[in-house]
C-alpha positions as CSV (number, residue, x, y, z in Angstrom):
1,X,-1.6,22.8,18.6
2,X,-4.3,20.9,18.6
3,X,-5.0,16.7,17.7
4,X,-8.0,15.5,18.8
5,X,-9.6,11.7,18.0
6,X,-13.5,12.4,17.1
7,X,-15.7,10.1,18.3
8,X,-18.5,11.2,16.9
9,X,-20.5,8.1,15.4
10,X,-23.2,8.1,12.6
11,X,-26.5,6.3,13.2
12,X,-26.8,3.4,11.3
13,X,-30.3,3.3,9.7
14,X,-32.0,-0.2,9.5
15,X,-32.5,0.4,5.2
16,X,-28.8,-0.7,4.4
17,X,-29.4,-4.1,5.6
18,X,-32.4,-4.9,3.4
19,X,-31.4,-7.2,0.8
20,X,-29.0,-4.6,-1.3
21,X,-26.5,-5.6,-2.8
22,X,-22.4,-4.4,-1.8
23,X,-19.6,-3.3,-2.7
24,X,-16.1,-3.9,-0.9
25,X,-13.7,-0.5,-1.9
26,X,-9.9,-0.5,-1.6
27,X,-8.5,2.5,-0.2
28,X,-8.7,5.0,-3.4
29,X,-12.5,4.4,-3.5
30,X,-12.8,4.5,0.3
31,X,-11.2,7.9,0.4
32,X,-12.9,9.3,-2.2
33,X,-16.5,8.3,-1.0
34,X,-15.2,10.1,2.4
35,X,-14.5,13.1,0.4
36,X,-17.9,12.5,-1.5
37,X,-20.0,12.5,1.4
38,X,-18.7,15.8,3.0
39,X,-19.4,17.4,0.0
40,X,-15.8,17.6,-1.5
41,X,-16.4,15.3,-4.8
42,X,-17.7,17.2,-8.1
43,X,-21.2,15.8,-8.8
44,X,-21.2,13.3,-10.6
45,X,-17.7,11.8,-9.8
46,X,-17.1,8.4,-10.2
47,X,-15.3,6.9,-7.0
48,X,-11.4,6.1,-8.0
49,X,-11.4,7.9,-11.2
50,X,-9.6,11.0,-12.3
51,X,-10.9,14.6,-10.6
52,X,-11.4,17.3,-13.1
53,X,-10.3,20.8,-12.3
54,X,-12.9,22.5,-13.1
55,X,-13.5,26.7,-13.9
56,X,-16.4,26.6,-11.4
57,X,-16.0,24.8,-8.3
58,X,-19.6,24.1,-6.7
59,X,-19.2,23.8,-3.3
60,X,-22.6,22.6,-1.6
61,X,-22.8,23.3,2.7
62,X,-21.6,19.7,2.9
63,X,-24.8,17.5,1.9
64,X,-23.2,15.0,-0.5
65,X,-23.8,15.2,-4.3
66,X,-24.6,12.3,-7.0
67,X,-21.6,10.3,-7.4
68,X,-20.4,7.2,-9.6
69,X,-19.5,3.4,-8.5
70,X,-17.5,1.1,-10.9
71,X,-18.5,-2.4,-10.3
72,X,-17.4,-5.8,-11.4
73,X,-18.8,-7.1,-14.8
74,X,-22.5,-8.9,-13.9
75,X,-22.8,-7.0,-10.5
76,X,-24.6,-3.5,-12.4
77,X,-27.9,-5.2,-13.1
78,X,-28.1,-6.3,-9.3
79,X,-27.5,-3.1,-8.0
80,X,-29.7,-1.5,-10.7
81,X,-32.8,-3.6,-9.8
82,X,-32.3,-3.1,-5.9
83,X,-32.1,0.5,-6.3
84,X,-29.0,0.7,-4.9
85,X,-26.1,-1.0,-2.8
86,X,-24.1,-0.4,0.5
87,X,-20.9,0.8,-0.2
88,X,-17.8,-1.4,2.5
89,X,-14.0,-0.1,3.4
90,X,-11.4,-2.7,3.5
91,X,-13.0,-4.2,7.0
92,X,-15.9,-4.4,5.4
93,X,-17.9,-1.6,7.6
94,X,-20.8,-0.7,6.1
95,X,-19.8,3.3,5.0
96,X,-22.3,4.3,2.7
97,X,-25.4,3.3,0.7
98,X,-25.8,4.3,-2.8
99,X,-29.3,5.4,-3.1
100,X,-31.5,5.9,-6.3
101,X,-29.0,3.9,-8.6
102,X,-29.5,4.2,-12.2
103,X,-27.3,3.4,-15.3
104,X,-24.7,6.2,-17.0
105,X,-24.8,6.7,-20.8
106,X,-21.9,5.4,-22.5
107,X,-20.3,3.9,-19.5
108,X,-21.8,-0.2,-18.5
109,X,-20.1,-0.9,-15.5
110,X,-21.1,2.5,-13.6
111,X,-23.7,3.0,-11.7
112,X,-24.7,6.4,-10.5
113,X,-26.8,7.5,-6.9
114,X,-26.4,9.8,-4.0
115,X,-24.3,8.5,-1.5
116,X,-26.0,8.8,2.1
117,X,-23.9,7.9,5.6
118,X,-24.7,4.7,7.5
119,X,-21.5,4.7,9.5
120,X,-18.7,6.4,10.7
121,X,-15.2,4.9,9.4
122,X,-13.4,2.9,11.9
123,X,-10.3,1.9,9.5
124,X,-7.2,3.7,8.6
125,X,-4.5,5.3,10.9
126,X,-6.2,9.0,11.1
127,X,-9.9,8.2,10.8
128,X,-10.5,9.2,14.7
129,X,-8.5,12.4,13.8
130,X,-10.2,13.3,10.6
131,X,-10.9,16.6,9.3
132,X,-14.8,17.6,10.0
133,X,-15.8,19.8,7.1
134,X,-19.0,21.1,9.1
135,X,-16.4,22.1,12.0
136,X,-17.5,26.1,12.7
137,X,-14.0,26.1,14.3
138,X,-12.4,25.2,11.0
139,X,-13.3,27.5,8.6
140,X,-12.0,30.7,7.6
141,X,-8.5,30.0,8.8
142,X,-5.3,29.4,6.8
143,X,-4.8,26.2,5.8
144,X,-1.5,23.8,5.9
145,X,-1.5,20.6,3.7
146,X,1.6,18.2,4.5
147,X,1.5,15.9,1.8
148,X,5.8,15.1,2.2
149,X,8.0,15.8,5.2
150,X,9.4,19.3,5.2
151,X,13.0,19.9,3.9
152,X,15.5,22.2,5.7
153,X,14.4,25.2,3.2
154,X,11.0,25.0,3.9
155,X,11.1,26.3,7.2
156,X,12.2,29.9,6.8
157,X,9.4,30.5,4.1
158,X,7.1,28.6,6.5
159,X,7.7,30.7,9.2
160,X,7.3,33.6,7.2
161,X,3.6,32.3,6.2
162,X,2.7,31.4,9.7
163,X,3.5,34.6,11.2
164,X,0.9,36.4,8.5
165,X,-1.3,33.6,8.7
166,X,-2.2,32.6,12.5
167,X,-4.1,29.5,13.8
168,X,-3.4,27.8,10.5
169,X,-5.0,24.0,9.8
170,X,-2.4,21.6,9.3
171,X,-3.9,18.7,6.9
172,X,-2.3,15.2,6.8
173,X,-3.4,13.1,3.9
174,X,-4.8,9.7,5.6
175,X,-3.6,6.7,2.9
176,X,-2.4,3.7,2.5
177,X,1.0,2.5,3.3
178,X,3.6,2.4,0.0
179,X,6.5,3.1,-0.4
180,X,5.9,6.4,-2.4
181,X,4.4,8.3,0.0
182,X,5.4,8.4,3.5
183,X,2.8,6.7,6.3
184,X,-0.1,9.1,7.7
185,X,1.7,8.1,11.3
186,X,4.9,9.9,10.4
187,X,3.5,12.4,8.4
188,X,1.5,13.4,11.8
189,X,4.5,12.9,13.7
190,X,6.6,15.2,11.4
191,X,3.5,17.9,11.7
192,X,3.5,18.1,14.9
193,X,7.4,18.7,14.9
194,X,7.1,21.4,12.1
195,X,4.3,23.4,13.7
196,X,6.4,24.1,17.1
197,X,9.6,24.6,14.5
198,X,7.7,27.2,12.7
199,X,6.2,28.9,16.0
200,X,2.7,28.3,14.8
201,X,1.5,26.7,18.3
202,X,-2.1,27.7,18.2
203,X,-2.2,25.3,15.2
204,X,-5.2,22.6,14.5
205,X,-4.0,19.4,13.2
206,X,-6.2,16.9,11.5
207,X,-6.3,14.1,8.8
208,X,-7.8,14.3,5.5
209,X,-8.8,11.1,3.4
210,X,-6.9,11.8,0.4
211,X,-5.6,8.5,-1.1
212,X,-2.5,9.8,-4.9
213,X,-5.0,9.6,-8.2
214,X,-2.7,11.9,-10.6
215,X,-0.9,15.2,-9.6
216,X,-3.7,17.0,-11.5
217,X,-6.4,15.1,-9.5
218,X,-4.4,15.5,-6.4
219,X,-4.1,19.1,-7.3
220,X,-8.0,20.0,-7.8
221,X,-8.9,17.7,-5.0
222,X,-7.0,19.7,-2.6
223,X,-8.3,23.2,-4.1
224,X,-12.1,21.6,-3.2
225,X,-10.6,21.0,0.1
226,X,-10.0,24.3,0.8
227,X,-13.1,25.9,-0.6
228,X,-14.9,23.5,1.6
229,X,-13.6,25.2,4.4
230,X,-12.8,29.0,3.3
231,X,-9.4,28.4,3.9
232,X,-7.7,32.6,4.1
233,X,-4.5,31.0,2.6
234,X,-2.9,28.1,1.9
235,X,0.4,26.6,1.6
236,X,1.2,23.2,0.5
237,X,3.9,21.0,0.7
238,X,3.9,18.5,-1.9
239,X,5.9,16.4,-4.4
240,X,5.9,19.0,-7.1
241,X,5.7,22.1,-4.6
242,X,7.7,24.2,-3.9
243,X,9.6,23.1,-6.5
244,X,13.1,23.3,-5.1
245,X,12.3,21.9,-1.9
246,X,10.2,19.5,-3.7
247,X,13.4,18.0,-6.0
248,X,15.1,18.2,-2.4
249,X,12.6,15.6,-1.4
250,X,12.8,13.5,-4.3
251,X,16.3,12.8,-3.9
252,X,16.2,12.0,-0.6
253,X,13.2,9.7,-0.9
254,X,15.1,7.8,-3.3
255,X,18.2,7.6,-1.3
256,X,15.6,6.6,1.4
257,X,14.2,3.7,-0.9
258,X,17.5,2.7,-2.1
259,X,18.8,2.3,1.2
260,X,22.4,1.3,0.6
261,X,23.7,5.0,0.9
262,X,25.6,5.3,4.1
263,X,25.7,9.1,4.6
264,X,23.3,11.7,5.6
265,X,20.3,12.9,3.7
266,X,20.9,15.7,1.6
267,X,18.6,19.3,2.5
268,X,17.0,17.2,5.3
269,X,17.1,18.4,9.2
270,X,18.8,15.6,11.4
271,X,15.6,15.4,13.8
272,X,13.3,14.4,10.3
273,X,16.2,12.0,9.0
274,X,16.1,10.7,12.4
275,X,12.3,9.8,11.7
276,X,12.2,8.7,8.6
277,X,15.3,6.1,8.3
278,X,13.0,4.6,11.5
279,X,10.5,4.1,8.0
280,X,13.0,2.6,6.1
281,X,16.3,1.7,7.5
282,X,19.4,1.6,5.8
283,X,19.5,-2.4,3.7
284,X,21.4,-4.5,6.4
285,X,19.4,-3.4,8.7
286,X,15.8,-3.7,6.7
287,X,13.6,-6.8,6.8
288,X,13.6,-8.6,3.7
289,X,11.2,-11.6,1.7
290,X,13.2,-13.4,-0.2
291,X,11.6,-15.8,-2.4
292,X,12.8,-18.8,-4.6
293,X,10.2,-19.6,-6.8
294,X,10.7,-22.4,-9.3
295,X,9.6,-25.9,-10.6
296,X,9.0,-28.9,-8.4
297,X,12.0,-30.9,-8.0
298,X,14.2,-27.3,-9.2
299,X,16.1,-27.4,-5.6
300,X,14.4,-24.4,-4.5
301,X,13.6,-25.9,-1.4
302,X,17.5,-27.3,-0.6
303,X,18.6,-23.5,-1.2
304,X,16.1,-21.5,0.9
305,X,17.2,-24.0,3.7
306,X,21.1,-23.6,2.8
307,X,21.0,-19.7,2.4
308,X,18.8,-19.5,5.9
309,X,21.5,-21.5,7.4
310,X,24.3,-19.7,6.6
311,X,22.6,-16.3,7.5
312,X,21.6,-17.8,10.8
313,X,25.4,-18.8,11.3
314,X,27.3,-15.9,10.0
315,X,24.8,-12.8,10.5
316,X,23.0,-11.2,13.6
317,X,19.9,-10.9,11.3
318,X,16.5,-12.7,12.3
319,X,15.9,-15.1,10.0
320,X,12.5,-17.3,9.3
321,X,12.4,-20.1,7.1
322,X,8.5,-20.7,5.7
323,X,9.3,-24.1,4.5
324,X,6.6,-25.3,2.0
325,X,5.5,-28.3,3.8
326,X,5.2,-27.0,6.8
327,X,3.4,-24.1,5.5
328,X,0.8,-26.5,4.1
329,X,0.5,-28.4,7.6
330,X,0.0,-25.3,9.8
331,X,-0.9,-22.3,7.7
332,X,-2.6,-23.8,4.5
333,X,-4.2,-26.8,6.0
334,X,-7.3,-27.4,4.2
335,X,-6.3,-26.0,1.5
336,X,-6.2,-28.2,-2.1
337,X,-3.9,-27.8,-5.4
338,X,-6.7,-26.5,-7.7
339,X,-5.3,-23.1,-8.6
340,X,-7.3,-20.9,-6.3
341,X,-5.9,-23.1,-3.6
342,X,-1.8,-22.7,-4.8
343,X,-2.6,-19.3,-5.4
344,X,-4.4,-18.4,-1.4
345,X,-1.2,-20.6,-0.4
346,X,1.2,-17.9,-1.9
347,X,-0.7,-15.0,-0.7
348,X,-0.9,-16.5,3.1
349,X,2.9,-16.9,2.6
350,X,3.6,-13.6,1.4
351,X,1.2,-12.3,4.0
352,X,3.3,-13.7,6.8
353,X,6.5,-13.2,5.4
354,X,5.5,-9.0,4.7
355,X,4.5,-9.2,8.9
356,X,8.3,-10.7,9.5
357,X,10.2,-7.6,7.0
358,X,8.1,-5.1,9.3
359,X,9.5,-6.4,12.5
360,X,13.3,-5.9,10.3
361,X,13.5,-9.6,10.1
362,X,14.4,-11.6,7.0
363,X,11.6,-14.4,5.5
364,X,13.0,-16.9,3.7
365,X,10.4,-18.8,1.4
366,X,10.7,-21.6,-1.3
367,X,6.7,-21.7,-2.8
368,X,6.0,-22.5,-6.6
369,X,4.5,-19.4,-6.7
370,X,3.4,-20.3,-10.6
371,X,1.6,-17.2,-11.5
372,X,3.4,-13.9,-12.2
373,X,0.2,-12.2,-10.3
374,X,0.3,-13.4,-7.0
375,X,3.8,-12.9,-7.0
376,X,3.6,-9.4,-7.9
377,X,0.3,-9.5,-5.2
378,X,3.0,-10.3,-2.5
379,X,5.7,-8.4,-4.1
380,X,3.0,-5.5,-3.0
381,X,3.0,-6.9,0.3
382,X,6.5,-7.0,1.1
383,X,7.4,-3.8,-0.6
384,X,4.8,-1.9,1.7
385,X,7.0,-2.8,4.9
386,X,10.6,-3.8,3.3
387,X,12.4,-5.2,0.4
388,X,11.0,-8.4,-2.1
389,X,14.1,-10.2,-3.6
390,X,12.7,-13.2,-5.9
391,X,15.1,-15.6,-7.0
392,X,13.9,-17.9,-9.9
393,X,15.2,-21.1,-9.5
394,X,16.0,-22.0,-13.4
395,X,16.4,-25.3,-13.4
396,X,15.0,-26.8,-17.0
397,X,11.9,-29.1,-16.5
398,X,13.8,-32.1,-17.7
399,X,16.2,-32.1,-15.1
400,X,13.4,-31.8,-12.4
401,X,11.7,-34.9,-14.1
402,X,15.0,-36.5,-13.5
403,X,15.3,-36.0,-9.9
404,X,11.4,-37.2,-9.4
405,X,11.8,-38.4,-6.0
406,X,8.0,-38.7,-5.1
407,X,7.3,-39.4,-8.8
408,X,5.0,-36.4,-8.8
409,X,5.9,-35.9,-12.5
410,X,5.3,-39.6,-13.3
411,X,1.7,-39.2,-11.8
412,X,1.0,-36.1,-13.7
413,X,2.1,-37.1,-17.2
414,X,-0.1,-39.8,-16.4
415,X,-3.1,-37.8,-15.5
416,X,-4.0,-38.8,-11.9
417,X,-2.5,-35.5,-10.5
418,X,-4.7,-32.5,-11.8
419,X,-3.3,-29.0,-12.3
420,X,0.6,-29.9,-12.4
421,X,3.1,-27.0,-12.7
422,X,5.0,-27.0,-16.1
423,X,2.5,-30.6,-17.1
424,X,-1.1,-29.2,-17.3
425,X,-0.9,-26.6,-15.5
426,X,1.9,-23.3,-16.5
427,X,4.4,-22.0,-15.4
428,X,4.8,-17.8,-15.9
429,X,8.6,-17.3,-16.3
430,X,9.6,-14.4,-14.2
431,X,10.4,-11.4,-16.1
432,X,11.3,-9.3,-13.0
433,X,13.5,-11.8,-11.1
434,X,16.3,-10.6,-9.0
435,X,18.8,-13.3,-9.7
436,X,18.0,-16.8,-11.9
437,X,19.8,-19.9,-10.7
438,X,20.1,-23.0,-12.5
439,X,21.0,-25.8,-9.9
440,X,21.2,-28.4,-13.0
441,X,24.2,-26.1,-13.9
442,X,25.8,-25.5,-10.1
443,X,26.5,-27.2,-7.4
444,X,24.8,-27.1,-4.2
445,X,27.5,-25.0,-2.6
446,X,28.1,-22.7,-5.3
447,X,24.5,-22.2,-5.7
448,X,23.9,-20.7,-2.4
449,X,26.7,-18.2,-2.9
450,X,25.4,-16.7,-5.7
451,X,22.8,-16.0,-3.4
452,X,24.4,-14.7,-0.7
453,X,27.1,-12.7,-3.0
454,X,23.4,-11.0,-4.3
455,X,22.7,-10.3,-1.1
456,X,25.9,-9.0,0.3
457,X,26.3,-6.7,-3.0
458,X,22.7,-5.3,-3.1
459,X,23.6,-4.3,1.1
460,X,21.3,-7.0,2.9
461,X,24.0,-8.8,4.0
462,X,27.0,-6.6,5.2
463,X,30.3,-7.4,3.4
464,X,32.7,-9.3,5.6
465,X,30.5,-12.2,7.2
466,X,31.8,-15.2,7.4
């Protein structure tokens, strides 16, 4: 078998730098202009969109073909009068500029040019590993595509295939984390495990950037991938293929995302389970965010620092308590109350507090958090690396304006604090909160227990501390 980190670079010519205007891609767009510049993309695709499967699959020798670019409303007539733009990843390395850019009929926001290479791509886990399309090596052999790890009855069929289909190329889809898919790093790891299981040692393994779009785009994007290189055969593993071993998968996924299920995974070899509850752990033993969000004055605050306490006291788990105030002094210094400014505040928090579930720890937070965006934002965040439990603290604004004890409310009403939460400024009522608490309604004791009897119940907190 065979892994090897490419360093081959790209020059980077001195035209992307001359006054065009860019475009920052998340990771679908990213992938796909990776795909598009090795010739992979239909002409004419637009980057992120759904992939046709089309009767006739043009394959060029690998020199990239028009493609699409959706930009932000106001951006098309820049890019249209500078003939162009350079195209960024997510660390904002200059990829790709979009040359000869001219409008598409019937669609305004997209702009269409052929994408040439300034760079080579330095993010993502496999980009050093990644497929070359151009690879003499490469082509003509049978081809592998891991997309999900292997089940126990995938390996007798597999063997079967590799021994009338030697040397195979064993594909990795490169992505982004989630919890729908599993990482690219134990997707490798897994590969490398199957190809010895299977026998097929004088396997090639490499990375391909294919971000999920749709199962039919996923499906026509990996038949171009294989035309690109004359694959002889090719086998897929996959969420919908084979389909028994594929349902296999599914429940064991979910067993895996659940977490609270103590025995072993169903159809999967011990070796693989092994590796993957390393990806997500069983619940008491998974970091977790938990977030109070609330009014000012709602005693958010008094609970975060009353359920941290206890857990510190009665559990072995790693807690972190990202008190507000101090959050403001050290991480959010400089930062105002406009809305842009709350909303960077909760992002930075959720940020952190995602970094502290990946180490298995539990973050224990007590922001506003007013907008039901940026709390799904770091919902996203957390739910890439652990679990997100939000707590809305329910506690009517009345009662809040009662306990006043900075008169914050008194200063808003009378307009010398801007931008107030639940004054002149709203506040969006969760509608996917994990447990509301009125502290108007309970006292401070009983309060914290319904948090902690959440927490025990759901498997955070194993049953029997004290």
């Amino acid at each position: 078998m065979s892994l090897v980190e490419d360093d081959r670079t790209a020059a980077a010519p001195s035209a992307w730098d001359h006054g065009l205007p860019d475009l920052t891609l998340g990771p679908l767009g990213t992938a796909d202009l990776m795909l598009a510049l090795a010739g992979v993309l239909p002409p004419g695709q637009v980057l992120g969109a759904p992939v046709a499967r089309t009767a006739t699959l043009e394959l060029p020798g690998g020199e990239p073909r028009e493609i699409g670019v959706a930009l932000p409303g106001g951006e098309v007539a820049a890019a249209l009068a500078a003939g162009g733009l350079v195209l960024r990843d997510e660390e904002h390395t200059p990829l790709a500029a979009l040359e000869g850019a001219r409008p598409v009929p019937g669609l305004p926001n997209v702009v269409r040019g052929i994408p040439r290479r300034l760079r080579a791509r330095e993010s993502g886990v496999g980009a050093r590993s990644t497929v070359d399309f151009d690879d003499p090596s490469l082509r003509g052999r049978p081809l592998l595509l891991l997309e999900r790890p292997p089940m126990a009855d995938d390996l007798a069929p597999l063997r079967t295939w590799s021994a009338s289909a030697p040397a195979p190329v064993v594909l990795v889809p490169e992505h982004s984390d989630g919890r729908a898919w599993v990482p690219t790093r134990l997707l490798l790891r897994l590969a490398a495990d199957l190809v010895d299981a299977i026998g097929a040692l004088d396997a090639t393994l490499r990375t391909v950037p294919l971000e999920p779009h749709d199962p039919l785009s996923d499906s026509a994007l990996v038949d171009r991938i294989a035309r690109r290189l004359g694959a002889t055969a090719v086998h897929s593993l996959s969420d919908t293929s084979p389909a028994d071993t594929a349902a296999t998968w599914a429940s064991a996924h979910a067993a895996l995302v659940d977490g609270r299920d103590a025995g072993p995974l169903v159809g999967v070899e011990p070796g693989t389970e092994a590796a993957l509850r390393a990806w997500l752990p069983r619940r008491h033993q998974r970091g977790v965010a938990l977030m109070f969000s609330g009014l000012s004055g709602s005693g958010k605050s008094t609970l975060a620092r009353d359920v941290a306490a206890w857990m510190t006291a009665r559990t072995t788990r790693t807690v972190t308590l990202l008190d507000g105030d101090r959050v403001r002094q050290m991480l959010s210094a400089g930062l105002g109350f406009d809305q842009a400014s709350r909303e960077l505040n909760v992002r930075r928090i959720g940020y952190v507090a995602a970094e502290i579930a990946r180490h298995g720890g539990i973050a224990i937070c007590s922001p506003i958090a007013p907008f039901a965006h940026t709390r799904e934002e770091v919902r996203h965040m957390v739910e890439q690396a652990g679990d997100f439990v939000l707590v809305h603290v329910s506690t009517p604004i009345e009662e809040c304006e009662r306990r006043d004890l900075k008169g914050l409310y008194a200063q808003a009403r009378q307009g010398r604090i801007p931008e107030f939460t639940g004054i002149s400024s709203p506040y969006d009522v969760p509608t996917d909160a994990d447990l509301r608490v009125d502290t108007s309604a309970l006292g401070r004791e009983e309060a914290a227990q319904r948090v902690i009897d959440h927490l025990t119940r759901g498997g955070w907190v194993q049953a029997g501390a004290s």
